[in-house]
N, C-alpha and C positions, 0 to 999 in steps of 0.2 A: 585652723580654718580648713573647713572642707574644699576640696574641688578647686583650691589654689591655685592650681598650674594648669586649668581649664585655655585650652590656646586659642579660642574661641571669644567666653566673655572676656575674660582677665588679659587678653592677649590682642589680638586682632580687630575685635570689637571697640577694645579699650582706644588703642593706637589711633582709630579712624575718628573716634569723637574727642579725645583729648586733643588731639592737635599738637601742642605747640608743649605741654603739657607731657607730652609722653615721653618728652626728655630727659622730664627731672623723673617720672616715675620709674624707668629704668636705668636709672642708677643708683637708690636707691637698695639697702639692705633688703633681702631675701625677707627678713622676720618681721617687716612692717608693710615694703611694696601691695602684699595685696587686700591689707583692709584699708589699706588709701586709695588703692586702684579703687576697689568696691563704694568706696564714701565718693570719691568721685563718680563714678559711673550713676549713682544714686541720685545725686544733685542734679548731674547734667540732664536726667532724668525728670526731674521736678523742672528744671531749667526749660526743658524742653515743653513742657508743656503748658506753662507761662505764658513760652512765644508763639505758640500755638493761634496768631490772630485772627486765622480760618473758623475758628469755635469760640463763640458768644462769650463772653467775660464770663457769667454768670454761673458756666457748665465750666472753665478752665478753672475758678475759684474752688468749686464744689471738688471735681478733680482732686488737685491740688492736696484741698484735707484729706480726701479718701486716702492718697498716696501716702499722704503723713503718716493716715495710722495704722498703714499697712506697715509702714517701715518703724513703727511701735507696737507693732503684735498684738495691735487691738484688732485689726483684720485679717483672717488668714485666705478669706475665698478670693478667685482668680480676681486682678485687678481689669478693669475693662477700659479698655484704651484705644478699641477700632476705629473710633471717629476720629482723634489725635493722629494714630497710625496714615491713614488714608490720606490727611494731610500735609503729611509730608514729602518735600520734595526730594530729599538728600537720602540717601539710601541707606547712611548710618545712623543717621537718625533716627530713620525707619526699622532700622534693627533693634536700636536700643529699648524704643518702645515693644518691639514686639518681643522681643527676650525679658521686659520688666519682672517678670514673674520668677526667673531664673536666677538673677540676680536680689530677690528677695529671698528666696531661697537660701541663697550663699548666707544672704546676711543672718539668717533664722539658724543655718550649721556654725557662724562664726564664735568662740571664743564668748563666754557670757561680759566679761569685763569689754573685751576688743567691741562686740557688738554695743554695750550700754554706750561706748562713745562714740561710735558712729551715728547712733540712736541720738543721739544730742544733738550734735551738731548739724546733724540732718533738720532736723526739729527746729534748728535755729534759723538755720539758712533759706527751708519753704518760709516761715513765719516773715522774712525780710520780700520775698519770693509776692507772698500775699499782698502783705503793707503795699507795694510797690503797684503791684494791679490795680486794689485798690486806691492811692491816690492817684494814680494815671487814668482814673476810666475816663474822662472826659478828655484826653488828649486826642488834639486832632494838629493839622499842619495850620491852621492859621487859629487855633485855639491851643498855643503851648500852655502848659501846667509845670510848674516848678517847686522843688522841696523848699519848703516857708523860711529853716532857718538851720541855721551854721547843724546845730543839735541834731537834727533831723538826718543832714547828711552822715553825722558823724551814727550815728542808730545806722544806718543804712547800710554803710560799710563794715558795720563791727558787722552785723547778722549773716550779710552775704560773702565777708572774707577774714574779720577780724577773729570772727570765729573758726576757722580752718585753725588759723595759727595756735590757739589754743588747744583744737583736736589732735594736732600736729605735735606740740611738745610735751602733752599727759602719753601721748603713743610711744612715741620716741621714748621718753623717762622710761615708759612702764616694761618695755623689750628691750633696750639698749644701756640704762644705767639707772637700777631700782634706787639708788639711790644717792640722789642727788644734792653736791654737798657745799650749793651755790649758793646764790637769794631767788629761790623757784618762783618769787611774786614777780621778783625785776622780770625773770627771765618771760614768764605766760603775759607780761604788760608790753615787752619789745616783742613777740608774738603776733599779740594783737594788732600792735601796729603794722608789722610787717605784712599782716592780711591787709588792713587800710591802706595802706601807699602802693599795692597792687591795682588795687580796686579805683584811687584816685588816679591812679595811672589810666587806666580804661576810660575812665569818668572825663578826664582832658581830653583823650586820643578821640573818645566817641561822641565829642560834644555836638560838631555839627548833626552827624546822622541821626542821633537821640532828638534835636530840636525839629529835624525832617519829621519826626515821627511825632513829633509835640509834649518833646519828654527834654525837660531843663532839670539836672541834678545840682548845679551851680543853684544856691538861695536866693529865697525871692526879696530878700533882706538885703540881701548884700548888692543884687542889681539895683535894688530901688535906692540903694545911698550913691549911685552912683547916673542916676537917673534914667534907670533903663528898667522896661517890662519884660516880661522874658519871651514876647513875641518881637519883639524889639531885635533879638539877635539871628531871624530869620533874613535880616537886612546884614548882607557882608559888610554894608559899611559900619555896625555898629562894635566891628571888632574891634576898633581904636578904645573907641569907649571902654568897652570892655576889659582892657589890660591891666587895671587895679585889681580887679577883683578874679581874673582867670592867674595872674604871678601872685596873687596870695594863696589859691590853693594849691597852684603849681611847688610851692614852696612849700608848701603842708603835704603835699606828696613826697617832696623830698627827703623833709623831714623823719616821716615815714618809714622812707627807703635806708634813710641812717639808723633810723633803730633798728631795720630787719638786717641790717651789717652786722650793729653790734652783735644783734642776734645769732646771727651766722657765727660769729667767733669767739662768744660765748659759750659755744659746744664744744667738748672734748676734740683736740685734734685729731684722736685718733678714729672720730666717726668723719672720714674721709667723705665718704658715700655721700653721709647726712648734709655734712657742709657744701658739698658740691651744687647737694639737690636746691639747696637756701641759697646760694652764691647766686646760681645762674639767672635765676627770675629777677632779684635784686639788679642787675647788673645788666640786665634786659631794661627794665623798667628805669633803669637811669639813665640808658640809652635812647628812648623813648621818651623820656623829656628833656632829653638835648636838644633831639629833634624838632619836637615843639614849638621850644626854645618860648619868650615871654608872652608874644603876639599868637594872642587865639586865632585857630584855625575856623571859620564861619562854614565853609564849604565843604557839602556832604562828598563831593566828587572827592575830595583827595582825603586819604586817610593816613597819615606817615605810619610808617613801620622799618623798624629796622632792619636793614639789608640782613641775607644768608651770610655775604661775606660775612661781616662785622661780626655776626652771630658764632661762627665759626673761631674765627680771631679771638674773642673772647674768651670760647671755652678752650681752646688750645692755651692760651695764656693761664686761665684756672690750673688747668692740668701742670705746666711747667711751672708755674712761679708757686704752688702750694708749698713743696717743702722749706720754703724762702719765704718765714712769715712778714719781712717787711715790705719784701716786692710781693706780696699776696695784699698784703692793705691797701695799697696803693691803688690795687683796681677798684676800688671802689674810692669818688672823687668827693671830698666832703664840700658843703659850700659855708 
C-alpha cells in the first residue's frame, strides 16, 4: 500500500474520527494497521453522510451509491461532497469529507487482493447504511418506526458490523498466518458474531436517543408480545414493561461477546498485537452492559459509558495477566 505512513490521513485524521477506536488501531501489526485504518476511514466516511440530516434523504441516498462506486472503481471523477462538507459542524468530520478523494486514492494504490476486501465489505456495510435510511424515512419523535422482526435486526448488524469481523479475519489470515490449520468456518462464524455483540452493544447503550430521533432497533414483534408500540417507549414509564424484551437482547449481546472471546483466543498466541486489538473492545463492551445492567435506560439525557479509569485498569490488566493464560480468561466474565 502506497502512502502508508501518510501522518495526515492514516495518522491524525484517523485518530480525530475513530475516537475510541484508535486504540485498537494502534496496536495493531504494522502489515495490516493501515488497510483497516483506510476500511475504516471509508465507512466513517459513508457513515458520515448518512447522518447528514441537513441534506434531504433523497440526495444522502443518491450520495451514498455514488460513494459506493467510487469505492468499486466504477467511478474515478472527483467525488462531490460540498453540500455534506458545509454541513458539518465538527471539524474532523469536515476533514474527512473533504480529503474523501485522497483516501480513495489510497484505496486505488492499495494491494489488488488487500483492496478486493476492503471493496467488499465496504459494499456491505453502505448497503446496511442504505437499508437503514431507507426504513427510517418516516421517523419522526412522536412517529417512532421500528425493525419488524428479530431477522431484521440480526441483517442489520451482520452489514454494519458482523461484517468487519469477517474483513478482519480473511486480512489477518492472508498477512499473518497463510495458512491456517484451524476450522476457518468456526473461526469467520465467531467473527461475525463478534461484529454483532458490538453493534448490539450500541443498539442497548443508544436506545433512548435512537427513540429521541424515532429510530426503535429493538423489534416491533417482540414489543407487540409484550404489549407495547414502539412509541410507547417515548414514555420512561414504559421501561418496566420493557425489561423482557431489552434482557433478551441484553443476553444476545452477551452472547455475542462470548463468541468474540472465543474468537480472540482462538488466534495464535503469538499474535500478541492481534489479540490485544479483539480483547480490548470485547472487554469494553462487556463493561458497558454491566453498566446497563437489566432495567432499560428510557432517557435520552444519560447515556452510561465506561469510566477512563476502568478503561485503563482493564488494559493495564490485558497487558499483565497475558502471559498467564488462566488469569487472562478470567477477564472476560462468562454468564
Amino acid at each position: 500500500m502506497q502512502n502508508q505512513d501518510d501522518p495526515d490521513l492514516l495518522g491524525d485524521l484517523l485518530r480525530k474520527v475513530s475516537r475510541s477506536f484508535y486504540l485498537t488501531l494502534r496496536v495493531l501489526p504494522p502489515s495490516i494497521s493501515p488497510q483497516i485504518g483506510l476500511a475504516y476511514l471509508l465507512a466513517r466516511t459513508a457513515d458520515t453522510i448518512a447522518d447528514t440530516e441537513l441534506v434531504p434523504l433523497a440526495e444522502r441516498l443518491s450520495t451514498l451509491r455514488n460513494f459506493r462506486d467510487h469505492v468499486a472503481s466504477k467511478r474515478i471523477g472527483k467525488l462531490e461532497l460540498d453540500t455534506f462538507t458545509n454541513a458539518q459542524s465538527d471539524v474532523a468530520e469536515r476533514a474527512l469529507l473533504q480529503r474523501v478523494g485522497e483516501a480513495l486514492e489510497l484505496l486505488r494504490d492499495t494491494e489488488i487482493q488487500d483492496a478486493n476486501l476492503i471493496r467488499e465489505v465496504l459494499s456491505t456495510i453502505i448497503s446496511g447504511q442504505e437499508l437503514d435510511l431507507i426504513r427510517f424515512s418516516g421517523a419522526s419523535t412522536p412517529q417512532v418506526l421500528a425493525l419488524k422482526t428479530a431477522v431484521e435486526l440480526d441483517d442489520y448488524t451482520y452489514r454494519v458490523a458482523g461484517s468487519v469481523g469477517e474483513f478482519w479475519t480473511k486480512l489477518c489470515l492472508k498477512h499473518l498466518l497463510p495458512r491456517f490449520e484451524g476450522n476457518l468456518e468456526t473461526l469467520l462464524a465467531d467473527g461475525v458474531r463478534f461484529g454483532k455483540g458490538l453493534q448490539l452493544v450500541n443498539i442497548l447503550r443508544d436506545l433512548p436517543r435512537d427513540l429521541a430521533n424515532g429510530r426503535c432497533y429493538l423489534p416491533s414483534d417482540d414489543l407487540h408480545q409484550i404489549g407495547l408500540a414502539p412509541s410507547d417507549l417515548l414514555d420512561h414509564r414504559s421501561a418496566f414493561k420493557l425489561q423482557k424484551v431489552f434482557r433478551h437482547w441484553h443476553q444476545n449481546a452477551r452472547d455475542h461477546l462470548e463468541a468474540g472471546w472465543r474468537y480472540t483466543n482462538t488466534l495464535p498466541r503469538s499474535w500478541v498485537r492481534v489479540r490485544l486489538a479483539c480483547a480490548w473492545p470485547v472487554l469494553i463492551g462487556q463493561q458497558t452492559l454491566d453498566l446497563l445492567g437489566g432495567t432499560p435506560n428510557l432517557d435520552p439525557s444519560r447515556r452510561p459509558k465506561v469510566a477512563k479509569a476502568k478503561v485503563r485498569s482493564m488494559l493495564l490488566k490485558t497487558l499483565v495477566w497475558y502471559p498467564f493464560p488462566q488469569r487472562w480468561n478470567r477477564l472476560f466474565v462468562k454468564t
